[in-house]
LOVO-201258 format. One record per residue: residue number from 1; x, y, z of N, C-alpha, C in turn. Coordinates in steps of 0.05 Angstrom, whole numbers. Layout:
BEGIN
R  num    n.px    n.py    n.pz   ca.px   ca.py   ca.pz    c.px    c.py    c.pz
R  NUM       X       Y       Z       X       Y       Z       X       Y       Z
...
This chain:
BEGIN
R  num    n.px    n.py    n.pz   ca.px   ca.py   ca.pz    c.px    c.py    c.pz
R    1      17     -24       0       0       0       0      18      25       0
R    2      13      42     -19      28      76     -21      12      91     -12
R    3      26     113      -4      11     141      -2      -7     142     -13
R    4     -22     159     -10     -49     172     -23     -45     193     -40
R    5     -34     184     -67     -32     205     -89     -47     236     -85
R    6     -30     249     -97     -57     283    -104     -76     283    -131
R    7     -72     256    -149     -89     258    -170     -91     228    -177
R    8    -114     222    -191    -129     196    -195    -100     178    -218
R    9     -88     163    -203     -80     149    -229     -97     130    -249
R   10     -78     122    -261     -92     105    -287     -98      76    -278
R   11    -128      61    -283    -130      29    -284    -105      15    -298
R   12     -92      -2    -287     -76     -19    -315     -78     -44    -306
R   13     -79     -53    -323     -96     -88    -338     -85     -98    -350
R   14     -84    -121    -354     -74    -136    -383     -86    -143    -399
R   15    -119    -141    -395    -131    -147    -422    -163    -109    -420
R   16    -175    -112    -444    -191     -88    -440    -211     -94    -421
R   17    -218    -129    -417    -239    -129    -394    -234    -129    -368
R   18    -201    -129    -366    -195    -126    -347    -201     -99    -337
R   19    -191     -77    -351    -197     -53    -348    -230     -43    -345
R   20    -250     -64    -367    -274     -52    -354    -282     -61    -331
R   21    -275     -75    -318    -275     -90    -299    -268     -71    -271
R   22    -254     -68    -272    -234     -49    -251    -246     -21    -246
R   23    -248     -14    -272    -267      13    -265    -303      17    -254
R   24    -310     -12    -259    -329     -19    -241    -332     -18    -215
R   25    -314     -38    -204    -309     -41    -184    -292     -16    -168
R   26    -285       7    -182    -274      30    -173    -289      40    -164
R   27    -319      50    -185    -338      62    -185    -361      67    -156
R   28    -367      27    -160    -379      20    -135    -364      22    -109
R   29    -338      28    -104    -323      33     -78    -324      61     -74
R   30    -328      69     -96    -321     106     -97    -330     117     -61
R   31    -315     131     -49    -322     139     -19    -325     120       1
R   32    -320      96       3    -319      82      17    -293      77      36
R   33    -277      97      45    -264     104      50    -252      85      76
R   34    -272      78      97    -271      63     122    -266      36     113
R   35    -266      22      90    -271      -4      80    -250      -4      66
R   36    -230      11      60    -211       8      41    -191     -26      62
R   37    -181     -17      78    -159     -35      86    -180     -63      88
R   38    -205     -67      86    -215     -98      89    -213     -99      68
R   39    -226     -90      44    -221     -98      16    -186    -111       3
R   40    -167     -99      23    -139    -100       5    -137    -122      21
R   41    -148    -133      46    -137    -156      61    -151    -184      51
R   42    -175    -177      34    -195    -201      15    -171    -215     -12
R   43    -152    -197     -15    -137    -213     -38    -116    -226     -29
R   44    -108    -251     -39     -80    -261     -34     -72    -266     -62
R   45     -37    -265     -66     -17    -259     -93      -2    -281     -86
R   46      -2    -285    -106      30    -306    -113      61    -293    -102
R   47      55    -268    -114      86    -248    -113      73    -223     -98
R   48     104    -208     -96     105    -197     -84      84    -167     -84
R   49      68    -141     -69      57    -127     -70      44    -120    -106
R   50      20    -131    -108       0    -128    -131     -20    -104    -130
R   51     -23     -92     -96     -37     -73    -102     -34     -53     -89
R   52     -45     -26    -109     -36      -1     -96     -65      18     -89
R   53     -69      28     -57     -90      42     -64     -87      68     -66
R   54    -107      84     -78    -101     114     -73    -128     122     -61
R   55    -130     134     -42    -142     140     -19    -155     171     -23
R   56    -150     186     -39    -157     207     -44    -188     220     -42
R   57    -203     230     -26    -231     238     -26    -243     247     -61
R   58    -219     263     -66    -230     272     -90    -223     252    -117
R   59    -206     230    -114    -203     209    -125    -215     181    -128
R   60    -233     180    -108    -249     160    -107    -229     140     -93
R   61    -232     111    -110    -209      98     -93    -204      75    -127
R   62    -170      81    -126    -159      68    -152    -142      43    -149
R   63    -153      19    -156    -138       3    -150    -128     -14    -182
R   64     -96     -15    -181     -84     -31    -193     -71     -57    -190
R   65     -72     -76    -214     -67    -105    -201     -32     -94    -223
R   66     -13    -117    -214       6    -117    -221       6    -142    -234
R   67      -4    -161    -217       8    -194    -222     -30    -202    -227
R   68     -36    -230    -221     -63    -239    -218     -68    -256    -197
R   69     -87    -239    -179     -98    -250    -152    -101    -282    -152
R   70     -91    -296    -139    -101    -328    -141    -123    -341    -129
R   71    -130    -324    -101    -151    -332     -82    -167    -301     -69
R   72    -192    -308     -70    -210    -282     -56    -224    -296     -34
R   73    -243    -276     -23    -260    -283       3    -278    -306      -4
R   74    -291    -305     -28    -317    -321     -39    -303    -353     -43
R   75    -274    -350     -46    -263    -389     -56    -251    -400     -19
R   76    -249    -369      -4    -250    -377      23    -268    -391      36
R   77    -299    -383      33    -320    -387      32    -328    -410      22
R   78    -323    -426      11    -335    -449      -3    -318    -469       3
R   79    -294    -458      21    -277    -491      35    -281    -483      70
R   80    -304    -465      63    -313    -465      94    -322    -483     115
R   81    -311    -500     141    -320    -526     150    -325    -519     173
R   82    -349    -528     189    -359    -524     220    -345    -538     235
R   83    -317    -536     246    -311    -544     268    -322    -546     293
R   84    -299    -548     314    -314    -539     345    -312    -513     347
R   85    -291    -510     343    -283    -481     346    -298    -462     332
R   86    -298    -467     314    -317    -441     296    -352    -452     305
R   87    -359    -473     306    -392    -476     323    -383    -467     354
R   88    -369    -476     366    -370    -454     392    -374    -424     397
R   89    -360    -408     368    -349    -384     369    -386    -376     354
R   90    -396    -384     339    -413    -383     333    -442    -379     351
R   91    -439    -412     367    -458    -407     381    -449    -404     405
R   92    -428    -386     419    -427    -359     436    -441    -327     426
R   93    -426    -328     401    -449    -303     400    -473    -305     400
R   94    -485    -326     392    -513    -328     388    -526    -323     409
R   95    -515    -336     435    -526    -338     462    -520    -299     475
R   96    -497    -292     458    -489    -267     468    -504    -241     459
R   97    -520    -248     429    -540    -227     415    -561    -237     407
R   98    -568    -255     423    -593    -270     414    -611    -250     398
R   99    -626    -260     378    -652    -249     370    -635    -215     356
R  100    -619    -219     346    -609    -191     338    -591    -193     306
R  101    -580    -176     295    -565    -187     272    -537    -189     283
R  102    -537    -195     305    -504    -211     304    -510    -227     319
R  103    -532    -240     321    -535    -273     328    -541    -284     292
R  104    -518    -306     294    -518    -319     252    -539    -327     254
R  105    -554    -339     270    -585    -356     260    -605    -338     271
R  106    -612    -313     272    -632    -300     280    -659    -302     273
R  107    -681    -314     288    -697    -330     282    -710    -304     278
R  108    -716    -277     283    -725    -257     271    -729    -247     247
R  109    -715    -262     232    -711    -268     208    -732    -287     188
R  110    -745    -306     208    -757    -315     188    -756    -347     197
R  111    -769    -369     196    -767    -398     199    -742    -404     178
R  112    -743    -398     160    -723    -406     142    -689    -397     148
R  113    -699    -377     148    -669    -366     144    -654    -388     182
R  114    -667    -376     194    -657    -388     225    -655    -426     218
R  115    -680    -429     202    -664    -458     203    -642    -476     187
R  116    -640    -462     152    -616    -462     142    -608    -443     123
R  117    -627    -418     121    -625    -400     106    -597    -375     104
R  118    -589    -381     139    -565    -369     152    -535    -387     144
R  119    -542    -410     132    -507    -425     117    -517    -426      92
R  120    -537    -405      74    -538    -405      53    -534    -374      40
R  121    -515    -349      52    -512    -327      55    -485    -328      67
R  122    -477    -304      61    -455    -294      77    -460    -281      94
R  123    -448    -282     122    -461    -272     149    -464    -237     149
R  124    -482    -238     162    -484    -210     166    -457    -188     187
R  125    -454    -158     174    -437    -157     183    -437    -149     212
R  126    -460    -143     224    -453    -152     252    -448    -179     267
R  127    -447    -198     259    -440    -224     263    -409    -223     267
R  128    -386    -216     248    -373    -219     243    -363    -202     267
R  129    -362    -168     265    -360    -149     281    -362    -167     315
R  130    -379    -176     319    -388    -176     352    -376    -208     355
R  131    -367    -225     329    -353    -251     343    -328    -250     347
R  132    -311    -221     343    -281    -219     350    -284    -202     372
R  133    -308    -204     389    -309    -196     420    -308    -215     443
R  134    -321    -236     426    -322    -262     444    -293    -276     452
R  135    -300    -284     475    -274    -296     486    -272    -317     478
R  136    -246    -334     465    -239    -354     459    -221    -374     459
R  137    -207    -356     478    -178    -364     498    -178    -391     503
R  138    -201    -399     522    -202    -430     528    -191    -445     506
R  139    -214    -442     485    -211    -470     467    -186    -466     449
R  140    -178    -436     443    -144    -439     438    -127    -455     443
R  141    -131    -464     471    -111    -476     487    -125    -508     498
R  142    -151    -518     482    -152    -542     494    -151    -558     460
R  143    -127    -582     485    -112    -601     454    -131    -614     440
R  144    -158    -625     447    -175    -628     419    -181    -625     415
R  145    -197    -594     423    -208    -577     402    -185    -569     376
R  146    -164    -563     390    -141    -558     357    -135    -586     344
R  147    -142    -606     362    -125    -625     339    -154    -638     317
R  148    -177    -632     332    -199    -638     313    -202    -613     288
R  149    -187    -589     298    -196    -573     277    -173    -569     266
R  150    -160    -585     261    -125    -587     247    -133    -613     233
R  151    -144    -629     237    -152    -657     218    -183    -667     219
R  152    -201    -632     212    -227    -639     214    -244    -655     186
R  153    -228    -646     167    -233    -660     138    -233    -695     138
R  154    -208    -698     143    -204    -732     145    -227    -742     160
R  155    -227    -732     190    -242    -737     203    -267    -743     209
R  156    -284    -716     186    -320    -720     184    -314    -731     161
R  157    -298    -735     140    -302    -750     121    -305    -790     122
R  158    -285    -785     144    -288    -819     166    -314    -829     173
R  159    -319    -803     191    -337    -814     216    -363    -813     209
R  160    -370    -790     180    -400    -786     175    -401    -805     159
R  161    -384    -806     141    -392    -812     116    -377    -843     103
R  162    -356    -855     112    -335    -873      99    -346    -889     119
R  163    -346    -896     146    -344    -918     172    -380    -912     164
R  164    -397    -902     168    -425    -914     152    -437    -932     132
R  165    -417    -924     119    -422    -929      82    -401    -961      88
R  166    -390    -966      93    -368    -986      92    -379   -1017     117
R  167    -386    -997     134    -393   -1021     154    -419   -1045     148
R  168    -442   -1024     137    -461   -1046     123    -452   -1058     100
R  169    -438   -1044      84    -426   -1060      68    -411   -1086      67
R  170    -392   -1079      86    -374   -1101      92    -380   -1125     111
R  171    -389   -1117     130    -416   -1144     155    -433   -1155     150
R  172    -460   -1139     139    -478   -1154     131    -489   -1150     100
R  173    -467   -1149      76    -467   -1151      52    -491   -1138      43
R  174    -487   -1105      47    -513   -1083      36    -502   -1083      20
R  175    -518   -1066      -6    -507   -1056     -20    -493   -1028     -22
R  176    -471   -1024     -41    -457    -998     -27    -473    -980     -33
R  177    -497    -978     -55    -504    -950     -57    -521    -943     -41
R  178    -534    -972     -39    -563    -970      -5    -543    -963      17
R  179    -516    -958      14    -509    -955      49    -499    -932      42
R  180    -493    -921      22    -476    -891      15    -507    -878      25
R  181    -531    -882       1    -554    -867      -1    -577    -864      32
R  182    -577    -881      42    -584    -884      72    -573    -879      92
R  183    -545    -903      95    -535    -896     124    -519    -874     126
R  184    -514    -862     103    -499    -837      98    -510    -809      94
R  185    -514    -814      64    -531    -785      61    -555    -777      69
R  186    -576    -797      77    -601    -799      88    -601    -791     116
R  187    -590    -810     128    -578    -797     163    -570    -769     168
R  188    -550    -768     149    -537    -739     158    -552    -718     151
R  189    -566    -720     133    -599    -704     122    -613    -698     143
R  190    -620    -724     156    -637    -728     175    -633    -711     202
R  191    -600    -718     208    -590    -697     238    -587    -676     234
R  192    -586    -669     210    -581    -638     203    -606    -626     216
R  193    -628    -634     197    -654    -614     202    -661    -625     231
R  194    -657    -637     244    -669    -642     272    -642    -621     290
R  195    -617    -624     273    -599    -608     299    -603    -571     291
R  196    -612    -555     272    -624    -534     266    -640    -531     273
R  197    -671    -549     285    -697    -543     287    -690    -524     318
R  198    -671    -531     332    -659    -520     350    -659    -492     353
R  199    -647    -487     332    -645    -464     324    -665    -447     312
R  200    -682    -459     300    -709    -448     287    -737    -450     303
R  201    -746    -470     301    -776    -477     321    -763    -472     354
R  202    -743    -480     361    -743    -478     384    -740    -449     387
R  203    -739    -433     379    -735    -399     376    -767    -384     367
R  204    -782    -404     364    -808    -390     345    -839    -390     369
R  205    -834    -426     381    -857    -440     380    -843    -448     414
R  206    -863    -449     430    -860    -459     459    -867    -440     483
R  207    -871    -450     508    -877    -438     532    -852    -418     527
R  208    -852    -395     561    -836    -391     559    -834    -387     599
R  209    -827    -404     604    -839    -405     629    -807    -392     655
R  210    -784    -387     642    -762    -376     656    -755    -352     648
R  211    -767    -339     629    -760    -316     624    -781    -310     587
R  212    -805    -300     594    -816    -292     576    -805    -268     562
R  213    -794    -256     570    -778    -230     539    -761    -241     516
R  214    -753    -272     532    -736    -287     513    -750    -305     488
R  215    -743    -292     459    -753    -316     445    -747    -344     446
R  216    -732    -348     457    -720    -380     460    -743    -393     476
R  217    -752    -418     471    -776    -435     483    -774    -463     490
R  218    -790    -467     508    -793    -500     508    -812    -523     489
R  219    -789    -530     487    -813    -548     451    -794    -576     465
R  220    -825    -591     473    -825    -611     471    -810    -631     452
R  221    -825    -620     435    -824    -640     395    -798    -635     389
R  222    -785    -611     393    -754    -609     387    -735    -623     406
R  223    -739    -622     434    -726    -631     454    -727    -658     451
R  224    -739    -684     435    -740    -702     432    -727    -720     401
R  225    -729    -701     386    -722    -700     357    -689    -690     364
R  226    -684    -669     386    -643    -659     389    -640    -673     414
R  227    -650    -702     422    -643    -706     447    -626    -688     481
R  228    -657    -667     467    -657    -656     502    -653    -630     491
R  229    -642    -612     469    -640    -589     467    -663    -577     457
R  230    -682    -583     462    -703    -565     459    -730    -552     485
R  231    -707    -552     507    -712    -538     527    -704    -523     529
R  232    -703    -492     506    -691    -475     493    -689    -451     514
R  233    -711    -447     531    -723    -419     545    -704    -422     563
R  234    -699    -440     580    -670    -450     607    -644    -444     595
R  235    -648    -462     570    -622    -460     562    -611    -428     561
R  236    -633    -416     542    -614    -382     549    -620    -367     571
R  237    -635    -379     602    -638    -356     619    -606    -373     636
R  238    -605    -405     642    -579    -412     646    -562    -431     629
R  239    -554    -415     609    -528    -426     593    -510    -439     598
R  240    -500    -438     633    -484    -459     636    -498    -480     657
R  241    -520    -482     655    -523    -507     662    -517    -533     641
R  242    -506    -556     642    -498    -577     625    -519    -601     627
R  243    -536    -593     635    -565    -601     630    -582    -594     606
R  244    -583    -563     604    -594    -546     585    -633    -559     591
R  245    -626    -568     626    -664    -570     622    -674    -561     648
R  246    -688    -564     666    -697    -567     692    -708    -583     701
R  247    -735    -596     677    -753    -615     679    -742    -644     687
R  248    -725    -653     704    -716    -669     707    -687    -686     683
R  249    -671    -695     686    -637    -701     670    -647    -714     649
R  250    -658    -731     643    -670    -756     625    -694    -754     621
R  251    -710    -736     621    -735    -740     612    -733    -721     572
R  252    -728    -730     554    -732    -721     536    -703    -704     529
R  253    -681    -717     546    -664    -709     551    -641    -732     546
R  254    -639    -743     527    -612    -761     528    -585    -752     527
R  255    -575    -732     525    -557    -713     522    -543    -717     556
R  256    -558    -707     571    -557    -704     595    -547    -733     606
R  257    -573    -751     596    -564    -773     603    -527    -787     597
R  258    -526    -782     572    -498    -786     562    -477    -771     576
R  259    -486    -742     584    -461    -731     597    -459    -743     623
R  260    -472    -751     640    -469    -762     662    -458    -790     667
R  261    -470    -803     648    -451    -834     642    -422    -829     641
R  262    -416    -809     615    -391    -806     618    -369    -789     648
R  263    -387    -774     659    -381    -769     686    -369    -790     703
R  264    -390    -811     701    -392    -824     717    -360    -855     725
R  265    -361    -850     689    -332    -863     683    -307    -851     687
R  266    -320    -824     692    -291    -806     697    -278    -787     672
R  267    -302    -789     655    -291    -780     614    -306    -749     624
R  268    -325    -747     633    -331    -714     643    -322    -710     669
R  269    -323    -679     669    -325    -660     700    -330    -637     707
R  270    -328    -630     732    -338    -603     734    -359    -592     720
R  271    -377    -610     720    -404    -603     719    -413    -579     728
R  272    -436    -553     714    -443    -536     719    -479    -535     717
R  273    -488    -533     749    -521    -536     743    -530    -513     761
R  274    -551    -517     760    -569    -488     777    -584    -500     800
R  275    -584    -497     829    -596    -498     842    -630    -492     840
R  276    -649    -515     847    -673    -519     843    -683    -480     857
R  277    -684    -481     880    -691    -463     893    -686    -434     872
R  278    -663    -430     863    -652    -407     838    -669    -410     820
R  279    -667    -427     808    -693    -435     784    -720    -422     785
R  280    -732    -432     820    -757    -424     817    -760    -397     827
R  281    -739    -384     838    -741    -351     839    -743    -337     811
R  282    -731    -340     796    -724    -340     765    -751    -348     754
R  283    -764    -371     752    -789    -366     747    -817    -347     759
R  284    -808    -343     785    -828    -324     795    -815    -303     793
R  285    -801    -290     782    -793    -258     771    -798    -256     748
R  286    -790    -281     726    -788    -271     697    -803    -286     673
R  287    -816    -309     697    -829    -327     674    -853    -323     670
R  288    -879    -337     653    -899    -323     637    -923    -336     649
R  289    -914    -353     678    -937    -367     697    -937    -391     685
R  290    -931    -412     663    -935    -433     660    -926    -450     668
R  291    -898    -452     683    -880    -469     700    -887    -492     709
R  292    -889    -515     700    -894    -539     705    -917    -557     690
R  293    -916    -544     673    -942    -543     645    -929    -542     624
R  294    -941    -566     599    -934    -572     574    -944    -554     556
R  295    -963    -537     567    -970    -520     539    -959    -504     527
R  296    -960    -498     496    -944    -477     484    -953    -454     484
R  297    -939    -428     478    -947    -405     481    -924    -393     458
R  298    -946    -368     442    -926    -362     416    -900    -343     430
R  299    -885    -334     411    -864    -330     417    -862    -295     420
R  300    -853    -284     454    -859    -256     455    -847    -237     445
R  301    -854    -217     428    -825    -198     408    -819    -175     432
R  302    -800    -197     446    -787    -162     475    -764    -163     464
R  303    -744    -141     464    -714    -146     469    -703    -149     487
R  304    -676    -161     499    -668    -156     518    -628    -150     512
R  305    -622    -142     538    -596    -133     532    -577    -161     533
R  306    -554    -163     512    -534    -187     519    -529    -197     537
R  307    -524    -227     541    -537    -243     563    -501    -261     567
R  308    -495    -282     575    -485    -296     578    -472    -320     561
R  309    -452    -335     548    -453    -353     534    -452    -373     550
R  310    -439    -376     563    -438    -398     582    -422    -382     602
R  311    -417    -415     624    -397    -415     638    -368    -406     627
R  312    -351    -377     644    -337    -372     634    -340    -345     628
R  313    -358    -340     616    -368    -308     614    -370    -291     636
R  314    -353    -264     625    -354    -249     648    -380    -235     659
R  315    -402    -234     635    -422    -212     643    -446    -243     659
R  316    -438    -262     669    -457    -276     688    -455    -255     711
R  317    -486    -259     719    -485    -250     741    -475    -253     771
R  318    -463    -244     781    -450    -255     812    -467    -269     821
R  319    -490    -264     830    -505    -278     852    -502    -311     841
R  320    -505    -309     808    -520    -338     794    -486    -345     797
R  321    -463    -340     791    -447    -352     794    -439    -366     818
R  322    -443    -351     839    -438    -364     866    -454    -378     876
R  323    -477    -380     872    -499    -404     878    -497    -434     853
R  324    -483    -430     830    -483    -446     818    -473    -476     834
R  325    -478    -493     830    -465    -522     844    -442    -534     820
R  326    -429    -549     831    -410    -553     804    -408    -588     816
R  327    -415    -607     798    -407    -637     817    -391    -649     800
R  328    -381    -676     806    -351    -689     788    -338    -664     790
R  329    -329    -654     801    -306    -638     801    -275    -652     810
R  330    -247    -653     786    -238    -663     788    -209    -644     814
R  331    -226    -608     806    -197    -594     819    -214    -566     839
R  332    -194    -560     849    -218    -537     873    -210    -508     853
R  333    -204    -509     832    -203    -482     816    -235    -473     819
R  334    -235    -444     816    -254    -436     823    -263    -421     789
C-alpha cells in the first residue's frame, strides 16, 4: 500500500476487460473510504505487492493489479467447515445477541433463514463485528479442540460418511449404494434438520416459562427429535447449566443422560447446574406463569440486553455464579 496520491491514477490491466472491470469495481467503492484496508486484506498474490490504493476523497479509490490475484473471500468461503471451534465461536455469539443481527441464526428473520437459510448467505456484518469480541482463549488452548480442527476434513469425512457407508457393506453384505444413499446421506440429512430445528422452532414456538422476553422456548417435539436441546427458554436464561433443562436429567433429555454416564466413568467433569430453589425464583420474577405445564405459548417480540454464553463469561451474574453447584469436580479451581 502507497501514499495517497494528489491525483487519480490510471486502471492498468492486461486485457480491455480487465480494465472494464476495474473501473467498475472503482466506481462502486467510490467513498468508501472506512472499508478500504478490508477490501486489500480479501486478496492473496503469488508475488510480491500487486496492489496499490489511492485514498484520495477527490479520487475516489484506484486500485491496480500488477500480477493476478489467485484466491479471494468467496473461494475462502466455499472450503468453509464447522468445526468446534468455529460452532462454539458461533454459538457464543448467538447466546451473546440473541434475537439480533449478530446472532448468525436469528430466528427474527424468518423460519427459514434461522433454520438453514443463515449457511446459505454470507453472514451479516454484525456477526462478524461482535464474534471478534467473544472470548476464545479457552478453546485456543484445549488439545482437541485444535487437533480436531487441524484434521477436521479426514475426520468428518471418516466418521459421517466412509465408517457408515463401509460397515453395512462389509458385515452384513448391503449394497454400497443403499449404504452410501441411507446410512450416509439420508442420516446426515436427517441430523441436520433435527440439529437446526434448534435453532429455528425452538426460537419460534413454545412456553416460555423462565423468562418470557426471551424468544427461545420449550418445545417438547424439538427436545426429543435434538435429544434434550429443545428446552430452549432455560437454556438461554442458564447457559451454563450442562443439563440445558430443569424438567428433570432424562426425561426427553438423552444428552444429559450421556453426559453423566460419561461423568460417571470419569470422561466428564466439573459439571455446571443451577440450584432448584434459583430456578424457581427466576421463574417467579421472569417467567410467563406456566411453569410446570406442557402448553405452548407463541413467541414474545421483547428485546433484551446481551446475556451470557456460558460458563466462563464475564457478564454472568455474581449472585447466579456463586450459587451455581458444580459436581464431578476433578480440581478446587474456582
Amino acid at each position: 500500500m502507497t501514499p495517497a496520491p494528489t491525483t487519480t491514477k490510471l486502471l492498468t490491466a492486461t486485457s480491455t476487460d480487465d480494465i472494464a472491470t476495474l473501473k467498475q469495481t472503482s466506481m462502486k467503492m467510490n467513498g468508501i473510504k472506512s472499508r478500504t484496508s478490508t477490501i486489500i486484506k480479501t486478496v492473496e498474490v503469488v508475488k510480491s505487492p500487486i496492489v496499490e490504493v489511492a485514498d484520495e476523497p477527490s479520487a475516489g479509490l484506484d486500485i491496480h493489479f500488477k500480477n493476478e490475484p489467485v484466491e479471494s473471500e468467496e473461494l475462502q468461503i466455499v472450503w468453509r467447515n464447522n468445526h468446534i471451534y468455529e460452532w462454539a465461536r458461533d454459538h457464543r455469539v448467538h447466546h451473546k445477541f440473541t434475537e439480533t443481527h449478530a446472532d448468525p441464526h436469528n430466528s427474527r428473520r424468518g423460519f427459514f433463514f434461522a433454520h438453514i437459510g443463515w449457511l446459505m448467505c454470507r453472514k451479516h456484518e454484525s456477526v462478524k463485528m461482535k464474534g471478534k469480541c467473544v472470548d476464545m482463549s479457552d478453546l485456543d488452548q484445549d488439545p482437541v479442540v485444535v487437533f480436531q480442527r487441524r484434521y477436521y476434513i479426514p475426520l468428518v469425512l471418516s466418521a459421517c460418511f466412509f465408517i457408515p457407508t463401509l460397515v453395512p457393506f462389509f458385515l452384513w453384505g448391503e449394497k454400497f449404494g443403499t449404504a452410501w444413499f441411507f446410512c450416509a446421506q439420508f442420516r446426515y440429512c436427517i441430523t441436520l434438520h433435527m440439529t437446526w430445528l434448534v435453532n429455528s422452532a425452538a426460537h419460534i414456538w413454545g412456553g416460555h416459562q423462565y423468562d418470557k422476553t426471551l424468544n427461545p422456548a420449550e418445545n417438547k417435539t424439538v427436545a426429543f427429535w435434538a435429544f434434550g436441546e429443545g428446552w430452549h427458554n432455560y437454556h438461554h436464561v442458564f447457559p451454563w447449566d450442562y443439563k440445558t433443562a430443569e424438567i428433570g436429567r432424562y426425561r426427553y433429555n438423552f444428552s444429559a443422560a450421556l453426559i453423566d454416564f460419561f461423568a460417571w466413568v470419569g470422561w466428564a467433569y466439573d459439571l455446571k447446574t443451577v440450584p432448584k430453589d434459583i430456578v424457581l425464583q427466576r421463574v417467579r420474577r421472569t417467567g410467563d406463569g406456566t411453569h410446570g405445564q406442557d402448553n405452548d405459548h407463541p413467541a414474545h417480540e421483547h428485546q433484551h440486553a446481551p446475556g451470557p454464553w456460558g460458563w466462563g463469561d464475564k457478564d454472568i451474574p455474581l449472585p447466579d455464579k456463586l450459587v451455581t453447584e458444580r459436581i464431578f469436580t476433578l480440581s478446587k479451581e474456582e
